[in-house]
C-alpha positions in Angstrom: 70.4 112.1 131.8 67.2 110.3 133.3 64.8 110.1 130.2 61.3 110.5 131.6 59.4 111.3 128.7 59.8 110.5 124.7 57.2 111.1 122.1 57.2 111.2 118.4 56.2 114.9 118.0 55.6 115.1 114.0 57.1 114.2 110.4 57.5 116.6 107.4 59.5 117.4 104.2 60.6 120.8 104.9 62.9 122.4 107.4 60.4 125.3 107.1 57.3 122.9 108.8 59.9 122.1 111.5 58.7 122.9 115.0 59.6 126.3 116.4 63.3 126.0 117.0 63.2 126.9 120.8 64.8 123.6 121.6 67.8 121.8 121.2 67.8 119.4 118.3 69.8 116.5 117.3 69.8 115.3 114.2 70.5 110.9 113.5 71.7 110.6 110.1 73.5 107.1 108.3 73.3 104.6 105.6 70.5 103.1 105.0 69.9 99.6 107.4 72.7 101.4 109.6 70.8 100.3 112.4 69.4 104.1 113.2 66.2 103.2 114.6 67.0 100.4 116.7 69.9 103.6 118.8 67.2 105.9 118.8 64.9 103.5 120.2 67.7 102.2 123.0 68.5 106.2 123.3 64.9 107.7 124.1 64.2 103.9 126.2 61.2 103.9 124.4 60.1 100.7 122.2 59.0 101.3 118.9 59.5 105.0 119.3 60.9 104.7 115.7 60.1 102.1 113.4 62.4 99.5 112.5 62.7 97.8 109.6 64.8 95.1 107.6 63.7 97.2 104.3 66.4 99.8 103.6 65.0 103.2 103.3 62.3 103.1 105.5 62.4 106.6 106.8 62.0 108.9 103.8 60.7 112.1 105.9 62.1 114.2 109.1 61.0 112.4 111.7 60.8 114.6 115.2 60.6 113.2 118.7 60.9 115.1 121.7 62.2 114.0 125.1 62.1 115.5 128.4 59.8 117.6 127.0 63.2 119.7 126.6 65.1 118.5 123.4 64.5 117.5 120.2 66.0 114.2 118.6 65.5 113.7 115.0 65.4 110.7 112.8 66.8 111.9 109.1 66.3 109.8 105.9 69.0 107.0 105.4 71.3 107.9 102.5 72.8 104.8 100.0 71.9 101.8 98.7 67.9 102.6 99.4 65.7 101.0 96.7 63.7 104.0 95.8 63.4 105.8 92.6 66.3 108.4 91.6 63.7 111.4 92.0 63.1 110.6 94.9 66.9 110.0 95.9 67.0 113.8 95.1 64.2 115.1 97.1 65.4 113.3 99.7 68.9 115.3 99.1 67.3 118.7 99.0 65.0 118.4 101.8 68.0 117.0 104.1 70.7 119.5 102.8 68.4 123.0 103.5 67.1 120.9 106.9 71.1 120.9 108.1 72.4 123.8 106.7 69.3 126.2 108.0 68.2 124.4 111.1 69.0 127.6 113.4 69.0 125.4 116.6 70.9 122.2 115.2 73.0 121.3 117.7 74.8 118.3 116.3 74.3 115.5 113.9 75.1 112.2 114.9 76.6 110.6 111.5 76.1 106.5 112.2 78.2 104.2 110.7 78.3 101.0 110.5 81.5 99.6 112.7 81.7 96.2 110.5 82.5 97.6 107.2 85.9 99.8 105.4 85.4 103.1 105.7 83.3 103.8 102.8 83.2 106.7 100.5 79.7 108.0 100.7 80.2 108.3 104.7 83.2 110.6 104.5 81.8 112.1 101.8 79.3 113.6 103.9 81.3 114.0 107.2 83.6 116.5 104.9 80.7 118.1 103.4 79.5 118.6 107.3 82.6 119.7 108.2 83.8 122.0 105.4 80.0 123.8 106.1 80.9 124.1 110.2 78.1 121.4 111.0 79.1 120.1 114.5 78.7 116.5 114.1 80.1 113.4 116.1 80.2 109.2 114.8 78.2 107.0 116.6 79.7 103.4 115.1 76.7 101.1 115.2 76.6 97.0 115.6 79.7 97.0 117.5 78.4 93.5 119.3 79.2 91.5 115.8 82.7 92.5 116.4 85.5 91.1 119.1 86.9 93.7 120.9 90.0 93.6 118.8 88.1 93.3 115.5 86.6 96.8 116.9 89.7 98.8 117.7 90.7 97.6 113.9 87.8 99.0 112.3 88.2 102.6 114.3 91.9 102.6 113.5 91.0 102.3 109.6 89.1 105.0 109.6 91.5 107.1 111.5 94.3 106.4 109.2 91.7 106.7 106.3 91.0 110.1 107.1 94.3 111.5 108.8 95.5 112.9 105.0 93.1 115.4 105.2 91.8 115.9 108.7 93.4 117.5 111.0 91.7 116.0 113.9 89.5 112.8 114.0 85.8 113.8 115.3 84.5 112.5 118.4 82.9 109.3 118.5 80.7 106.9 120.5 80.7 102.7 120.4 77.7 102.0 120.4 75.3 98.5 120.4 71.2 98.6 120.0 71.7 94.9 120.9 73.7 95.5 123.9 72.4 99.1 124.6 76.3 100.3 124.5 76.8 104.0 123.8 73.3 105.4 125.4 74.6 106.7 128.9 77.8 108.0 127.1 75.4 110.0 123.9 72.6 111.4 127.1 75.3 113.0 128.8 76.8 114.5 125.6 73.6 115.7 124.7 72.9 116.7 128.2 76.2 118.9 128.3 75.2 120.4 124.9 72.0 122.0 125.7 73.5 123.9 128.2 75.0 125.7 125.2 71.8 126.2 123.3 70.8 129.7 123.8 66.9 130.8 122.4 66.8 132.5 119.4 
């Protein structure tokens, strides 16, 4: 996929003040500093489309971007060790469960994780909540380029054998690097081959 066009479209709290769903959307969801707006940035090729920071839980809204004028990407609120008040935790944990779970033309959230750390517990926590509610969803392993290539194939293989008691199949994944800009070709053409699926409502 050629990406000819990406603009930040609009940011609410609500999946009811969502754009029309007429498009395709993908959702970007991870913990928080997972690098998420450093791949959306490498993913649209657009600079400071969204905003990075060093601060964790910088994006505390839904964030919508559209490219191609065709497709929707979306950046989601980080979930974890963000410094922000425990109400506001659990707005942020309504406003993203209802946004999933009722976006009629969710395609697939992208779950980031970050590839240098053991699988952790509130990251397949929510990829078996995703699952167990049918929510297609895929990993995108971020900061791959602090690893070797062996260190790498280490990290995927723990989380396989982490989760093969109680999946039955391991969901798909992509490498990925902001630094590097590793994963972007192989995420457009999934995303590419996906909206041929999405049917109007």
């Amino acid at each position: 996929m050629i990406i000819k066009s990406a603009k930040f479209l609009q940011s609410c709290d609500s999946y009811l003040k969502c754009p029309k769903p007429d498009k395709p959307e993908y959702a970007f969801i991870g913990r928080s500093n997972v690098g998420k707006s450093s791949l959306i940035n490498v993913i649209s090729q657009t600079k400071g489309l969204a905003r990075i920071s060093t601060k964790p839980g910088k994006t505390q809204i839904i964030n919508h971007f559209i490219i191609n004028d065709s497709w929707y990407l979306v950046d989601l609120p980080g979930f974890g060790y963000a410094k922000v008040s425990k109400d506001k935790k659990g707005l942020w944990e309504k406003f993203i469960t209802e946004y999933i779970v009722k976006r009629t033309n969710l395609m697939c959230v992208f779950v980031l994780v970050d590839s240098r750390l053991e699988p952790q517990v509130i990251d397949v926590d929510f990829m078996e909540w995703l699952a167990l509610d049918d929510i297609p969803f895929v990993i995108a392993f971020t900061k791959t380029d602090k690893l070797s290539k062996n260190e790498l194939a280490q990290s995927i293989d723990r989380y396989k054998k982490y989760l093969q008691g109680t999946w039955e199949n391991f969901p798909e994944y992509f490498i990925t690097s902001a630094q590097e800009r590793k994963g972007k070709d192989e995420i457009l053409a999934y995303i590419e081959e996906t909206n041929k699926i999405f049917k109007k409502p």
